[in-house]
N, C-alpha and C positions, 0 to 999 in steps of 0.2 A: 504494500500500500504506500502508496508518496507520501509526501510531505503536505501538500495540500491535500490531500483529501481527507488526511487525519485534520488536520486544521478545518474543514470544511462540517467534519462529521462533529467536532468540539464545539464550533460555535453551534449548530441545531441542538445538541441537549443545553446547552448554554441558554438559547432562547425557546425553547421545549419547559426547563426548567421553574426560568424568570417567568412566564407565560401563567404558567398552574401557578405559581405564588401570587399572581395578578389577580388573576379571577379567584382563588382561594380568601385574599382580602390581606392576607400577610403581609407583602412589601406593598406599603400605600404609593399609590400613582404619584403624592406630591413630592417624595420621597425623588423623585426622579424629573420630575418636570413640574416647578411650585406652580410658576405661570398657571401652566393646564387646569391646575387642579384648584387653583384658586378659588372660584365659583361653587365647588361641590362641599357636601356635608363631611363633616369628620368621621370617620370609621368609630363603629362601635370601640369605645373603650381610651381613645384615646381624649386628648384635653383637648377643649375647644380655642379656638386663639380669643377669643374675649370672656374678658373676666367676669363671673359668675354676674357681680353686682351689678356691673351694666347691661345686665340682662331684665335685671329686676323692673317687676310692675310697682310702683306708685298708685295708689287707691287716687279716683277724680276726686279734683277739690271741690269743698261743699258750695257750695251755692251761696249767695249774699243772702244775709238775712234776708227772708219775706217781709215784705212792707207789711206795718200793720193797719189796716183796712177800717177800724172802727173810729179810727183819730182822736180817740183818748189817748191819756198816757201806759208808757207799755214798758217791761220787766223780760227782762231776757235772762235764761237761766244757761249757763255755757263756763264751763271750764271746772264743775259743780260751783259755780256760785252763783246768787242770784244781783242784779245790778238792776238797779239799787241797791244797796242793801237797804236804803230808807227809803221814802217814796211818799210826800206829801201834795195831797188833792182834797176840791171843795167837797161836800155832800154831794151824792147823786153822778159819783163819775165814776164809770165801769174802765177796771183796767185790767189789760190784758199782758198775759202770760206765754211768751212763744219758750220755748226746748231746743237750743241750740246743742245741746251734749247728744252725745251718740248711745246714752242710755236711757229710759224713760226717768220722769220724776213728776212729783205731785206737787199742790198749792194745799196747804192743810192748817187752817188757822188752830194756836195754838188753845182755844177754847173749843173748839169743835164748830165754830160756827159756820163754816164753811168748809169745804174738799173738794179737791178736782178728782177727776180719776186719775190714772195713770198717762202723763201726757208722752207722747211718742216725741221722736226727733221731728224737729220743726214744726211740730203742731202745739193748736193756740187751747190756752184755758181763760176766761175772762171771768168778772164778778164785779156785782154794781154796786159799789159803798154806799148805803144811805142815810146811815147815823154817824153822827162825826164820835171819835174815839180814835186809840191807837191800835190796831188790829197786830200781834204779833204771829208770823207765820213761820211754818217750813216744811219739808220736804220727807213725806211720812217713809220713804224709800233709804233720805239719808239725812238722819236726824241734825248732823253738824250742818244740812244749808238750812239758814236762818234769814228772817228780813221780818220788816215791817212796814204796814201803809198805818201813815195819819190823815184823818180824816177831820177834816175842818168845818 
C-alpha cells in the first residue's frame, strides 16, 4: 500500500470519527467554528454565555395610585402604614380608604364602631363621619397599623 493511500484511508476514519462525535452532541460545532454556531442554543449541560441574573424577570411595576373618584379626602395604606397617620375633617365627610400593599388589610375603628372587610390590593373602603369626635382606628389583620380621623 503507498504512502498516500495510507494517508488517504487516515484522514476518512479521521472524519468518519469527528463526524459521529458531531451528531453524537460530544465535540460542540462552536468548538470548531464560534462564528457558525453563534446563533444556536447551548448543548444540554453546558453554561450559557449570559449570566443567570440577566436572564431574570422583574414583576411589572404597579400602576399609579387610582385616582380617588369620591373627592373627599383619602388615606392610602402602602408600605403597612397608613398616611395619614392623623386625618382631620368637618362633620358629614366620607373618606376613603385605597390598599396600596400587596397584602389585604382592614379599616376597624378601635370601639367597634365601624369595619371594613378585608380590603384587597388597590381596592377602596370608604365611611361617612357624622358626629364630630376622635375616631381611633386600625388594621384588624395587623394590629401595629394604627391612625386616626378627627372629626370637627
Amino acid at each position: 500500500m503507498s504512502l498516500h493511500a495510507i494517508r488517504t484511508q487516515k484522514r476518512r476514519r479521521w472524519r468518519h470519527a469527528v463526524g459521529g462525535l458531531l451528531l453524537l452532541g460530544i465535540v460542540p460545532l462552536s468548538a470548531c467554528a464560534p462564528t457558525a454556531a453563534a446563533g444556536l442554543a447551548p448543548a444540554a449541560g453546558l453554561a450559557t454565555p449570559v449570566p443567570p441574573a440577566a436572564l431574570a424577570t422583574l414583576p411589572p411595576p404597579k400602576p399609579a395610585h387610582p385616582a380617588d373618584t369620591s373627592g373627599g379626602p383619602s388615606v392610602s395604606i402602602e408600605n403597612f402604614n397608613i398616611v395619614p397617620a392623623t386625618l382631620t375633617v368637618p362633620a358629614g365627610t366620607t373618606v376613603v380608604w385605597t390598599n396600596h400593599d400587596d397584602v389585604e388589610h382592614t379599616v376597624t375603628a378601635s370601639d367597634n364602631g365601624f369595619t371594613s372587610p378585608a380590603i384587597q390590593t388597590d381596592q377602596q373602603f370608604s365611611y361617612t363621619f357624622t358626629t364630630p369626635g376622635t375616631y381611633s382606628y386600625f388594621c384588624a389583620i395587623h394590629p401595629f397599623m394604627t391612625a386616626k380621623v378627627i372629626v370637627q
